[in-house]
LOSE-589205 format. One line per field, with one value per residue (C-alpha): y, z, x. Coordinates in Angstrom, 3 decimals. Layout:
<rs>
north	[Y;...]
up	[Z;...]
east	[X;...]
</rs>
This chain:
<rs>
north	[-23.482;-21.589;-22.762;-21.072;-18.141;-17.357;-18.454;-15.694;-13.263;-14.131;-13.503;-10.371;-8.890;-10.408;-8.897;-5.532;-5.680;-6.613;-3.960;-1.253;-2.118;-3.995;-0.752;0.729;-3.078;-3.773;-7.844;-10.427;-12.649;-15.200;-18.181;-20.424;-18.814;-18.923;-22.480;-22.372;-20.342;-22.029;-25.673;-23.729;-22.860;-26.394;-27.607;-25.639;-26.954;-23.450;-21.315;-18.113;-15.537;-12.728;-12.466;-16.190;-18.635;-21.941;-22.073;-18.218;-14.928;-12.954;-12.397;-9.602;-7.549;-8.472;-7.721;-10.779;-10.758;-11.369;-11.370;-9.137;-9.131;-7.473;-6.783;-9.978;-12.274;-13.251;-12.223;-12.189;-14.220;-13.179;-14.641;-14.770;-15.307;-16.197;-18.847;-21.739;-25.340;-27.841;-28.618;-26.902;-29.226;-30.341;-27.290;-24.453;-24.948;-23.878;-20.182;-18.174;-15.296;-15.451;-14.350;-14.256;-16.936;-16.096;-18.600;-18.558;-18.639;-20.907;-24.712;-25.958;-29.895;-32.339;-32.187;-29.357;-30.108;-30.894;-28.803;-25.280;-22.306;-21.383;-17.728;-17.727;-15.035;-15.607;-18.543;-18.432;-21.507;-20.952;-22.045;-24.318;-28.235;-29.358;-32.609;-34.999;-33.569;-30.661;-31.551;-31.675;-29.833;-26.563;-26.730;-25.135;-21.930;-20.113;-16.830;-17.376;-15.038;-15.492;-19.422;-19.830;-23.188;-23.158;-24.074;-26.957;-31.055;-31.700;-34.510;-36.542;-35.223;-32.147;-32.225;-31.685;-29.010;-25.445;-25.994;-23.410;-20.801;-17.805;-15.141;-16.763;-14.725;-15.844;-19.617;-20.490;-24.021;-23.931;-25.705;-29.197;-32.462;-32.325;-34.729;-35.701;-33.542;-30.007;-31.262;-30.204;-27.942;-25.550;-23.610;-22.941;-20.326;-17.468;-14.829;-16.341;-13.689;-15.005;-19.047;-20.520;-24.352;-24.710;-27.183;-29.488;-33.076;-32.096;-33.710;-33.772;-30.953;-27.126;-27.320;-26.337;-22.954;-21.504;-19.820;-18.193;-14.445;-15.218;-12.446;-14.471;-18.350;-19.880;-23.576;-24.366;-27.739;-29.695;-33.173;-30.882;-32.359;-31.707;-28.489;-25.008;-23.847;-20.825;-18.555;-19.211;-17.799;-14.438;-14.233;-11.022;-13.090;-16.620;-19.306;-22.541;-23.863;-27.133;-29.426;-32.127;-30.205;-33.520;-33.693;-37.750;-36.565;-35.160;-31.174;-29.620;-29.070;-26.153;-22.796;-21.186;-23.337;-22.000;-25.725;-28.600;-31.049;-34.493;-35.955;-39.616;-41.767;-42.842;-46.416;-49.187;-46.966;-47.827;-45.464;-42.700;-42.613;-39.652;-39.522;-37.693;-34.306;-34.225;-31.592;-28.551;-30.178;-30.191;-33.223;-35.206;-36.278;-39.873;-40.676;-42.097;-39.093;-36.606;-34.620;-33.086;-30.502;-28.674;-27.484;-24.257;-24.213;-23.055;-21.332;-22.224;-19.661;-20.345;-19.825;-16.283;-15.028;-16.059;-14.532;-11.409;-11.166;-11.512;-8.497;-6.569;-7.250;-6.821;-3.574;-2.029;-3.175;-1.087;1.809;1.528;1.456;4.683;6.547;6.130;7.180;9.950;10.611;10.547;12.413;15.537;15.367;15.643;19.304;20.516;22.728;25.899;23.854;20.191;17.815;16.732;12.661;9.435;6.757;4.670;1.302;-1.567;-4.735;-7.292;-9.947;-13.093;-13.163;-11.372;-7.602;-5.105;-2.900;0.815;1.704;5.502;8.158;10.725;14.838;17.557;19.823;21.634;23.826;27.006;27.486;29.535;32.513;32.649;34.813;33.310;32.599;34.868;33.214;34.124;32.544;29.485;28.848;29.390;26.596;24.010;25.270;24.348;20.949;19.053;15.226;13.055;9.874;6.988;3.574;2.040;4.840;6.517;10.132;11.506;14.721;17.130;19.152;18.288;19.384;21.021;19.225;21.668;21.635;21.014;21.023;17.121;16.775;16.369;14.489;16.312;18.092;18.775;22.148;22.741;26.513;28.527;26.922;24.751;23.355;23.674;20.143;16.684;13.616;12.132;9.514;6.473;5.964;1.540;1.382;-1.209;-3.261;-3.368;-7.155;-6.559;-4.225;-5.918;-9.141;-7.043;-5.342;-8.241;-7.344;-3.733;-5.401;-3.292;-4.927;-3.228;0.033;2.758;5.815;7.428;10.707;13.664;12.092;8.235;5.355;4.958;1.031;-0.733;-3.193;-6.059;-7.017;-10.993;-9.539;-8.040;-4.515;-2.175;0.412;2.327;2.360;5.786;5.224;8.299;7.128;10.444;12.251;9.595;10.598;14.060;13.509;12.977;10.400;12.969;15.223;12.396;11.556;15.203;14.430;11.623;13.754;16.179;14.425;11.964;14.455;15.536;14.104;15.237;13.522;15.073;13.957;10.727;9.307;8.106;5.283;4.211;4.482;2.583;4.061;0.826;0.283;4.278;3.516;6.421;4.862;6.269;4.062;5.720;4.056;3.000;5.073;4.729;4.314;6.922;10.627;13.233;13.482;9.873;10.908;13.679;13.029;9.414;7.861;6.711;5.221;7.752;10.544;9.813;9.437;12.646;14.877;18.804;18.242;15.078;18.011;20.391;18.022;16.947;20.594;21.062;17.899;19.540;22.660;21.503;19.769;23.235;25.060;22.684;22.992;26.593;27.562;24.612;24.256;26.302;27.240;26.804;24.202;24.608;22.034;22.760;20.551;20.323;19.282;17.201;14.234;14.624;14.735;11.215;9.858;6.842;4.777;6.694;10.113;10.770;12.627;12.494;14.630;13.319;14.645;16.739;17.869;17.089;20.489;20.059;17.450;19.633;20.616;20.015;23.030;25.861;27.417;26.632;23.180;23.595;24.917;21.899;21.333;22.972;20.994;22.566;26.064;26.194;25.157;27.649;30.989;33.802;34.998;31.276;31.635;35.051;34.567;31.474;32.698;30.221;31.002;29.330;31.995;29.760;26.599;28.930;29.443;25.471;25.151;27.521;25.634;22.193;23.823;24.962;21.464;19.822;22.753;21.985;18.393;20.191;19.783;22.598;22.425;20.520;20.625;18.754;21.436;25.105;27.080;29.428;26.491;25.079;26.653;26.695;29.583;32.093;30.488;30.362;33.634;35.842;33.836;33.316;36.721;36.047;33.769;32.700;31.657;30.190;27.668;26.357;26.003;23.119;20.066;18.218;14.853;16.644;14.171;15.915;19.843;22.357;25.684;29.059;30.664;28.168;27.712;31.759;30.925;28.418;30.309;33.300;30.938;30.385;33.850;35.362;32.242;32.877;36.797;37.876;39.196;36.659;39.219;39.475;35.755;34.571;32.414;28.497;28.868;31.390;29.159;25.873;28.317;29.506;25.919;24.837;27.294;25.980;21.990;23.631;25.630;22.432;20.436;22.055;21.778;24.580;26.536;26.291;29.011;28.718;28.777;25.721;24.330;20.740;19.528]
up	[10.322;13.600;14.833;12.161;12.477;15.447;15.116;12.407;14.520;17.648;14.909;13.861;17.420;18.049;15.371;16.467;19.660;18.657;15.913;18.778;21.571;19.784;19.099;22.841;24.275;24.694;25.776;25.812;22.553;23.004;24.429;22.201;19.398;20.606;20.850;17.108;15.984;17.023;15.709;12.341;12.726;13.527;10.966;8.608;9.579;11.650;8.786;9.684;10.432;11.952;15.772;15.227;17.979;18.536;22.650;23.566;22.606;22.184;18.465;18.866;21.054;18.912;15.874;14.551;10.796;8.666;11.570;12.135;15.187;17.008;20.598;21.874;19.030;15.591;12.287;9.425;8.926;5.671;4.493;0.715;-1.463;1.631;0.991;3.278;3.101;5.494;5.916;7.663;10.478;11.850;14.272;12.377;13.808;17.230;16.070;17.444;15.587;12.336;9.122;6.615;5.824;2.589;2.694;-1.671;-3.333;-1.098;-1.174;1.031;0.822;1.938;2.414;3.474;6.741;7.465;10.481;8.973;11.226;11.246;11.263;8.383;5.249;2.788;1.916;0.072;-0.661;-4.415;-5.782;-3.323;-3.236;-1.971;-2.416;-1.862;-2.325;-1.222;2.354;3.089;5.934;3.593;4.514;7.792;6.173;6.536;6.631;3.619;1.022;-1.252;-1.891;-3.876;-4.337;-7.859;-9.066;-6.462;-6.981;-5.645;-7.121;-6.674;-6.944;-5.569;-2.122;-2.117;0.337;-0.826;0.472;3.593;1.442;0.359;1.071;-1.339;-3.996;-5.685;-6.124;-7.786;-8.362;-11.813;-12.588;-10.267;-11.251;-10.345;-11.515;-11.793;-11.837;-10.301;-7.207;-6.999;-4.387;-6.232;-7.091;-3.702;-4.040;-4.584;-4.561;-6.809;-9.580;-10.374;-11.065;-12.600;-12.593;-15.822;-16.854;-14.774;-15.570;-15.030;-16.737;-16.446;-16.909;-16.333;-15.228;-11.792;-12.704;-15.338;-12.140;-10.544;-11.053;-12.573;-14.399;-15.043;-15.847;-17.067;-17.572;-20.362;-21.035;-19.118;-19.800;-20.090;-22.410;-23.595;-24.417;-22.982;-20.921;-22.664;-19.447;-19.383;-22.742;-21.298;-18.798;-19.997;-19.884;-20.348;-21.634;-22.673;-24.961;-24.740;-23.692;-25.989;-25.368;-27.606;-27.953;-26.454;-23.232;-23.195;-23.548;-19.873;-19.085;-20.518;-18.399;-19.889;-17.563;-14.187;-12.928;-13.159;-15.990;-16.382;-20.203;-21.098;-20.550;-23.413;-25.441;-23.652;-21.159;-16.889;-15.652;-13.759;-10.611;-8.198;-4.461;-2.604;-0.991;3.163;4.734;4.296;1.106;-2.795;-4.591;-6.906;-10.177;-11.538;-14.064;-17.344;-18.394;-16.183;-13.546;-10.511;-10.305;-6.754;-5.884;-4.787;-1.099;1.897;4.762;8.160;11.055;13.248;10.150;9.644;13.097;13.540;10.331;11.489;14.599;13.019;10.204;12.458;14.815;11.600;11.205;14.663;14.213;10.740;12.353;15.153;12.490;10.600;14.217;15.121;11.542;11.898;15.180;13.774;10.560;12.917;14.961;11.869;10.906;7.451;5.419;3.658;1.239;1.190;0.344;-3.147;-2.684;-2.996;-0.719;-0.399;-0.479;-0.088;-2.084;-0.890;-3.695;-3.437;-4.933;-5.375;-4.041;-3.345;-5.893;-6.607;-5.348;-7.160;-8.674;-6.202;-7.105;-5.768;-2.195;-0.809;2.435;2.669;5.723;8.464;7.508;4.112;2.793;2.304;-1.033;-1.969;-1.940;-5.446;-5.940;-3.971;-5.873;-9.151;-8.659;-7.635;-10.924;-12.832;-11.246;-11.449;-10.686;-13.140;-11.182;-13.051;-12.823;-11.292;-8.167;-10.487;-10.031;-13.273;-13.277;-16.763;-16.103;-19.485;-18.449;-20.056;-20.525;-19.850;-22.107;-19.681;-19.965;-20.617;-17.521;-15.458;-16.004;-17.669;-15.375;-15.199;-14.544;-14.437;-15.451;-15.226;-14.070;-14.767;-16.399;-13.214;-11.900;-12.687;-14.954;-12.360;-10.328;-8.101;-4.561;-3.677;-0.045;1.851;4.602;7.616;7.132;4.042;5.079;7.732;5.702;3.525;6.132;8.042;11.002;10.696;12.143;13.402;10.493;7.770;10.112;7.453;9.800;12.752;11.813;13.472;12.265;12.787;11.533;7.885;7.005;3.928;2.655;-0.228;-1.907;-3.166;-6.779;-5.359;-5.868;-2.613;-1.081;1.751;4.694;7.149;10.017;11.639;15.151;16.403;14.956;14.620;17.847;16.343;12.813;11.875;9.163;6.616;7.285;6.747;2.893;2.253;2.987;0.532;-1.799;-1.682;-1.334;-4.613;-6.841;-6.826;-9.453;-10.263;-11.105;-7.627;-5.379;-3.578;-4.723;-3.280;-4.192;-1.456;2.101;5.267;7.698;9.048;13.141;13.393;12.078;9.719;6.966;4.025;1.300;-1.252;-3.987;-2.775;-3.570;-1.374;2.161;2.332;2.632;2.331;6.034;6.105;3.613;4.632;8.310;9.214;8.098;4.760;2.523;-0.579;1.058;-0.651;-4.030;-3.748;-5.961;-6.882;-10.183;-7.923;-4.840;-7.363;-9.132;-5.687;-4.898;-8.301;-7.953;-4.409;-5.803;-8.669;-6.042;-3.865;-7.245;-8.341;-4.588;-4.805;-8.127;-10.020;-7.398;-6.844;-4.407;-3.367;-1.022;1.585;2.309;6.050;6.663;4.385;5.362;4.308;6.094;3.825;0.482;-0.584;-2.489;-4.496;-5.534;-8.829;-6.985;-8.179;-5.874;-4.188;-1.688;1.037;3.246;0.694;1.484;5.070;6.704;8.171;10.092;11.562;14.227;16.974;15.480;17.618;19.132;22.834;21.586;19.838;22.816;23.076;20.026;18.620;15.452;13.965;15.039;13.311;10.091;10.729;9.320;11.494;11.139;12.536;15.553;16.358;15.748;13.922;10.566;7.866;3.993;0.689;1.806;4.843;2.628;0.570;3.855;4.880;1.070;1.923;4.738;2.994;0.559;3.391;4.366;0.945;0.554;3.740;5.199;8.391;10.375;10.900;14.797;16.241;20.110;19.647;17.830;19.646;20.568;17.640;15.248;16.570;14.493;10.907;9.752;12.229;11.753;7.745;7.127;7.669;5.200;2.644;0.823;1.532;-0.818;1.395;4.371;1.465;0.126;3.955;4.719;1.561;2.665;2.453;1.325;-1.764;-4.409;-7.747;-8.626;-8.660;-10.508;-8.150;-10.281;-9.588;-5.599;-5.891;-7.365;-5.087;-2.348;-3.647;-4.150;-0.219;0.893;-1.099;0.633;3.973;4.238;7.216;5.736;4.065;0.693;-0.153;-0.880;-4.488;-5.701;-6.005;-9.939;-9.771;-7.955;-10.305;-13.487;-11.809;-10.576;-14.272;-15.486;-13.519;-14.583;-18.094;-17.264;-15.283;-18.883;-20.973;-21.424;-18.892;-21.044;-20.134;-18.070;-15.553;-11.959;-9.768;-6.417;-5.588;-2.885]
east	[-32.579;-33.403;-30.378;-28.344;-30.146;-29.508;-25.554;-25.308;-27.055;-24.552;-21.189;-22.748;-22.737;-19.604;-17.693;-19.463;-18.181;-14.794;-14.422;-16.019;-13.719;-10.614;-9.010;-8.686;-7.771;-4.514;-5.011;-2.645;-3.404;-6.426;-4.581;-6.963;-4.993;-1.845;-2.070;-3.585;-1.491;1.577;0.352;0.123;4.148;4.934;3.339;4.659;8.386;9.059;10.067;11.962;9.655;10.146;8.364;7.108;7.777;5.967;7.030;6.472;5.761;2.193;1.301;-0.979;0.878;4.505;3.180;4.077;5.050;1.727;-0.789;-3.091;-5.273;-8.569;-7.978;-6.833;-7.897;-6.136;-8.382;-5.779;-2.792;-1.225;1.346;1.511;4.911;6.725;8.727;6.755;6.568;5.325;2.241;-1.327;-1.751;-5.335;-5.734;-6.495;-10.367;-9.086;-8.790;-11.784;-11.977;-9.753;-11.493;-8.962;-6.119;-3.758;-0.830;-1.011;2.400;4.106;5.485;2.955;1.720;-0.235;-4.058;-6.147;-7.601;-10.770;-11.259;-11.410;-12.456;-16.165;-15.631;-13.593;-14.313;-11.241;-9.435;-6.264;-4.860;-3.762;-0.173;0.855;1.330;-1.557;-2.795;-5.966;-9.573;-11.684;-13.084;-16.813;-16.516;-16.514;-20.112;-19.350;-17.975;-21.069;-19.258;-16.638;-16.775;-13.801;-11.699;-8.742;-7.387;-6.499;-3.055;-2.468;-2.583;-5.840;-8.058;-11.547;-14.804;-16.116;-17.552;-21.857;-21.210;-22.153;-25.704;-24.567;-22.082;-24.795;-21.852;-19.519;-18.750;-15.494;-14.370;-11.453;-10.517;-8.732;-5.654;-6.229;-6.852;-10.069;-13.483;-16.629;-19.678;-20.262;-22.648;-26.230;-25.837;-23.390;-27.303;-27.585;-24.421;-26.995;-24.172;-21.531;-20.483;-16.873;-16.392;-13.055;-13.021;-10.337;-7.760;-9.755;-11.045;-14.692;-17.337;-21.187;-23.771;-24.093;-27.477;-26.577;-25.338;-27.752;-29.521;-27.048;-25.879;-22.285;-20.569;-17.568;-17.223;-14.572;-14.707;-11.882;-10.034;-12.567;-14.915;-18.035;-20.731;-24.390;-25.508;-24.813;-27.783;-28.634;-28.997;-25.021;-24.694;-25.506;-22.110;-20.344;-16.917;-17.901;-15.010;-15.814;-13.315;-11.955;-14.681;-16.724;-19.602;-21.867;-25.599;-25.192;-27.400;-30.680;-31.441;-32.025;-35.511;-37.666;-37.531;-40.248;-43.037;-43.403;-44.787;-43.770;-45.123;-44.524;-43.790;-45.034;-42.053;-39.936;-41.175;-39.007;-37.721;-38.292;-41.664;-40.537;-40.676;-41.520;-40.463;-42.698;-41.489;-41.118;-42.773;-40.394;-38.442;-38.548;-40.251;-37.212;-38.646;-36.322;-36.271;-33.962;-32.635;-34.641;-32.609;-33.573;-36.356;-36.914;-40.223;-41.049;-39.990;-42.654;-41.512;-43.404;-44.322;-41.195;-39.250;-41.016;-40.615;-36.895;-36.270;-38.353;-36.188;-33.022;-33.842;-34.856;-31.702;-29.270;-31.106;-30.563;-26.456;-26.727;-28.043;-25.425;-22.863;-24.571;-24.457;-20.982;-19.757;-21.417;-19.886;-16.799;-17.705;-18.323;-15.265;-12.930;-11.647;-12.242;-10.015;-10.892;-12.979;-13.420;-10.960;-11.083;-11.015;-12.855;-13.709;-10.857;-11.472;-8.557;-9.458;-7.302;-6.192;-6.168;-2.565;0.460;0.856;-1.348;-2.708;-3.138;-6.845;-7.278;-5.338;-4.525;-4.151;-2.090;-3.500;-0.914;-1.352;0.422;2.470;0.774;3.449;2.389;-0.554;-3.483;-5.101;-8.173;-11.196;-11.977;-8.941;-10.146;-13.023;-11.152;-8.657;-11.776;-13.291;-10.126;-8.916;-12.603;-11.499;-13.623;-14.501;-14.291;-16.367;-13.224;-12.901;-9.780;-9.884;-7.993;-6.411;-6.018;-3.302;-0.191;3.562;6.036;9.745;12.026;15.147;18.208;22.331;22.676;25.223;21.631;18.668;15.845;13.017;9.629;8.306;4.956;3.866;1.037;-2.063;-3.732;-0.670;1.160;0.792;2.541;0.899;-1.908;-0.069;-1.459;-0.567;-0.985;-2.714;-0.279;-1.858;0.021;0.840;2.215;5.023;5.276;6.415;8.735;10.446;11.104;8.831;10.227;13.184;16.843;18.459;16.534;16.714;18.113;17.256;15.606;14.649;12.418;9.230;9.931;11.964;12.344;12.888;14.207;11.682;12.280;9.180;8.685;9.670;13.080;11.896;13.351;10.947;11.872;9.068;8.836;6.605;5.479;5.281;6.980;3.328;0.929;-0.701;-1.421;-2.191;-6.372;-6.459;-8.432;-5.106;-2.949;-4.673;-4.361;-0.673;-0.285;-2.201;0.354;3.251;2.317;1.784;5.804;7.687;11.341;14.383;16.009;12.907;12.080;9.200;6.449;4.737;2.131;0.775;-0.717;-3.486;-4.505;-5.508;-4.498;-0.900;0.114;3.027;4.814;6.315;8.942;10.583;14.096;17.120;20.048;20.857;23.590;22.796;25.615;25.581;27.346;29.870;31.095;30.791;30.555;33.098;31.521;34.367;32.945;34.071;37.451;36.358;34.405;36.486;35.516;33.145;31.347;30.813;29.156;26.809;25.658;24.748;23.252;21.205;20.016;18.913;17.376;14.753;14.712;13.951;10.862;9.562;9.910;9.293;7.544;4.698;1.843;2.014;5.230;6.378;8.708;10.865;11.799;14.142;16.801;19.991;22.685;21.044;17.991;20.223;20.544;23.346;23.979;27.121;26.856;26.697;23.280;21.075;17.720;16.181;13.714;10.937;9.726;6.185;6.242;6.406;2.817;4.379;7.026;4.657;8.118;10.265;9.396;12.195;11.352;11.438;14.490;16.531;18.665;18.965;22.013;22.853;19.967;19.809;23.280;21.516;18.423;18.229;18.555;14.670;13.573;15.675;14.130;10.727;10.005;8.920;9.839;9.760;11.451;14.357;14.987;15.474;18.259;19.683;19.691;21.236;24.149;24.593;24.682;27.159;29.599;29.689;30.634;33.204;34.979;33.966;32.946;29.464;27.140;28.259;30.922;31.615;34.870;36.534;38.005;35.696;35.704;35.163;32.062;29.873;30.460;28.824;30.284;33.868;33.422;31.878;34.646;36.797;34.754;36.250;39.829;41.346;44.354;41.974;39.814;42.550;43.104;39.300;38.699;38.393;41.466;39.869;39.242;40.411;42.307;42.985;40.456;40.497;40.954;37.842;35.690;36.046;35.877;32.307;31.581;32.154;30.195;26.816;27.364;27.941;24.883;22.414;23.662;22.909;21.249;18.240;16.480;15.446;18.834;19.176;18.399;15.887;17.081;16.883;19.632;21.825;20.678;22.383;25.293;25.996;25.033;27.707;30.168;30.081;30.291;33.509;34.976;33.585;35.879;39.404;40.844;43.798;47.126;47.735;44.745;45.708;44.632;44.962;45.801;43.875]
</rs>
């Protein structure tokens, strides 16, 4: 017992240490691990992972797919719904530090090994092949928390080994061909809330579990017999069809006596028999039909005083833990008012994909150029957006829309109006775990590489189910953003929903990594069309150019106009305006302009392409508004009307720079026919690349109050796909491209 104490006191410091200093070491991987780590691939039959390697290679450091690690040493290997067969191999014991092993969904066989790490908190075994029985050694798992094994082949009895497992909270065995009785020990599990042992062969008693605090038991389609214990007919979700359940053995001893009493033996029955108790053990009464009864246990001084020095060691580590969080808790920076969010708390499942953890609302920060909210007005908006926190951590949001009635040649919209009815339905961002994405993004390998953008690399990831997500990682600002900054973020950004917006569906903020995860839309953007060669660019005819740019402003007009406040894009260009096979549109990097911390213009000095997208008033002084987006649009629309880029060293001189080589065409119809881009497929009509070109010339003005508001442009470009809609008479002029 001493022993043990002090073994749990010993982990406790351990992982301490290891959570204080894991995240400023940059170690090779453990060696002991390596070694364990690579027996594991072996065994398994060296499946294709990405980063994996049985010979070479550092899995900590590589970020090999699934693994997870703590300074030097491996904790996690995750690796559900991967497609693995083989076997497990007899040296998963040699890992040092590992806590958590989820191999479920897979094709893996054979027994599970005997040898089982120590230090190990979740095991995830279910929905594999496995075969044989439970091992005994499950007795070492002092630590382990959470088992799955259910939905496998096992068989036999089940091992009398949870005399060591008080942390164990959830067992799940169902769907074996398991037998025999639950062992005696099993009411040793003093923490066990959730117990599934159906479509089992089990047979035997319940006894052994009327003392412990379930909250959900399901034993269906097993050999269970005798009566229900009627302590177990208190579960909240207790199933129990499917067994004999006869009166053929005798009823389980009274509760109500808090001693133990001895009844006369049956007529013609053997004398009982009692064994006398050792010295720190329970007296065993036999008898017939009798069944164990344990004696009130004594503990003896050296018990006491190890026990005293381990509380009071567990208690110092607490208020270590208490200090530092505090520590942090004063470094962060705080907003005008707090943030309006709950603690976030990442279950991890024993199966399938992560799930949503909380609803999240909408906190947008105004740019630094933009006028500040009153504080009246402050306190108003906290008033009306009160988050009601649910018993599940859900934070849901009032706030109904209004559909807006549209011209059927678009999808409907949503535009919020005044508040509070100016936000979107409430909306749930899914915490990923860096293993996770790391799985479907094949180790965030060059292959699923769609982009490399201003803020990071955006990846294409498959999940088990087929479903594409697209993955940015914000290396290029990770080093800069706080993580209470970056939740505000995915507040923000989750609360936009429009037909014409990327959306996002999730987030990762694990070991200081900052990741966004979008729904997948296409890996094209109008900047490959039009200027890299994309095979679309010929099929892009006249009526396909103008939907695109309606589809674009649409998304500019709900940032602008269907927020509140507004939100300014920042960087829209044709490389942000997605495009499917079906021409739809999407744009992306909405709600990042916090991020855009890089776009000063001392920064920007070399970088040309974009001050010929910029509005004049950046380039001066770097003030941005929602005028500067309409300038960016303009720009965009120059492009799809001629094919050109915004600059272009490997044209003349005077033709580097679209704007200044477009703008004093734009009025001249002559000059106006040559600048179209000949790729234009079909005819188009004079009048409308007259009103094309008039949309361009009022967003590019100088002076950013003579440019018109985004829902301006969204009717006039409306107006147009009606005109090209209906049947053009006779006589109307048009140009063949």
């Amino acid at each position: 017992m001493e022993g043990k104490i002090v073994r749990i006191i010993g982990l406790i410091f351990t992982g301490l240490i290891l959570v204080l200093t894991g995240k400023f070491s940059h170690a090779l991987t453990d060696e002991q691990d390596v070694f364990a780590i690579s027996s594991l691939y072996i065994a398994l039959g060296s499946p294709p992972l990405p980063g994996w390697n049985p010979n070479s290679g550092d899995p900590c450091v590589e970020q090999w797919q699934g693994v997870q690690c703590v300074g030097p040493n491996i904790t996690s290997i995750v690796l559900n719904g991967a497609n693995l067969g083989g076997q497990l191999g007899d040296k998963l014991n040699n890992f040092s530090s590992i806590m958590i092993i989820d191999l479920s969904n897979n094709h893996i066989g054979g027994p599970i090994p005997d040898n089982l790490p120590h230090t190990m908190q979740n095991f995830f075994l279910s929905d594999n092949q496995f075969t044989g029985s439970i091992p005994s050694s499950l007795s070492t798992l002092s630590f382990l928390t959470a088992m799955s094994l259910n939905d496998n082949l096992l068989t036999g009895e089940l091992p009398d080994a949870f005399q060591s497992l008080p942390s164990l909270t959830n067992l799940d065995l169902s769907s074996n061909n398991l037998s025999g009785q639950l062992p005696p020990t099993m009411e040793n599990l003093s923490s066990l809330t959730t117990l599934h042992v159906q479509n089992n062969q089990l047979s035997g008693l319940l006894d052994v579990l009327q003392d412990l605090p379930i909250q959900d038991l399901n034993i269906e389609n097993n050999l269970f017999s005798g009566p229900v214990p009627t302590k177990l007919l208190s579960i909240p979700n207790f199933k129990k069809d499917g067994n004999p359940f006869n009166t053929s053995v005798s009823p389980s001893p009274s509760f109500s006596p808090p001693t133990l009493s001895l009844s006369p033996p049956t007529p013609g029955a053997p004398p009982s028999e009692v064994t006398p108790a050792s010295a720190d053990g329970p007296s065993v009464v036999h008898g017939s039909h009798s069944h164990p009864v344990m004696h009130k246990k004594f503990l003896t001084t050296s018990k006491v005083i190890a026990i005293g020095i381990a509380g009071v060691l567990i208690f110092i580590a607490f208020l270590l833990l208490i200090f530092l969080c505090l520590c942090r808790e004063r470094k962060s920076k705080h907003d005008e008012f707090p943030p309006i969010r709950p603690e976030v708390r990442a279950y991890s499942s024993p199966k399938r994909e992560p799930k949503p953890i909380a609803n999240v609302s909408h906190v947008t920060k105004e740019d630094d150029e933009v006028k500040k909210v009153p504080e009246k007005a402050i306190q108003k908006q906290k008033e009306e957006h009160e988050i009601d926190m649910t018993e599940s951590g859900v934070i849901l949001l009032p706030g109904p829309v209004e559909n807006v009635i549209v011209n059927p040649i678009v999808p409907p919209e949503r535009k919020p109006v005044s508040p509070p009815k100016n936000l979107n339905p409430p909306t749930s961002a899914t915490s990923f775990s860096i293993a996770s994405l790391q799985q479907y993004t094949a180790n965030f390998g060059e292959e699923n590489l769609i982009r490399d953008d201003r803020l990071g690399k955006v990846y294409r990831a498959e999940l088990p189910d087929g479903k594409l997500l697209t993955v940015m990682k914000l290396d290029n600002v990770n080093s800069m953003l706080k993580m209470d900054e970056f939740l505000d973020l995915v507040l923000t950004i989750s609360e936009l929903r429009h037909p014409n917006i990327v959306e996002l569906v999730g987030y990762c903020s694990e070991h200081e990594q900052r990741l966004l995860v979008y729904n997948y839309f296409s890996d094209r953007s109008l900047h490959d069309i039009l200027h890299a060669g994309d095979e679309l660019k010929m099929n892009l005819s006249w009526v396909a150019r103008i939907k695109i740019a309606l589809g674009a402003a649409r998304a500019l007009e709900y940032l602008h106009e269907g927020c509140e406040p507004p939100i300014i894009h920042r960087n829209f260009e044709s490389a942000t305006v997605l495009v499917n096979d079906e021409r739809d549109v999407c744009v992306s990097d909405c709600g990042l302009a916090s991020l855009d911390l890089s776009r000063s213009v001392t920064q920007l000095s070399g970088r040309i392409r974009l001050f010929s997208s910029e509005a004049p008033e950046f380039n001066e002084s770097g003030v941005y508004t929602v005028k500067s987006d309409v300038y960016r649009f303009g720009v965009m629309m120059l492009e799809l009307l001629t094919g050109r880029q915004p600059y272009d060293s490997l044209r003349p001189s005077g033709e580097q720079h679209l704007v200044r080589w477009a703008v004093p065409q734009l009025h001249d119809i002559n000059a106006l026919s040559r600048m179209v881009d000949p790729s234009i497929t079909g005819k188009y009509p004079v009048k409308s690349l007259s009103r094309f070109t008039d949309i361009i010339s009022r967003c590019i003005q100088t002076g950013p109050e003579f440019r018109p508001p985004m829902s301006e442009i969204v009717q006039d470009l409306r107006c147009m796909l009606e005109e090209l809609s209906n049947k053009r008479p006779p006589n109307q002029e048009s140009h063949s491209a």
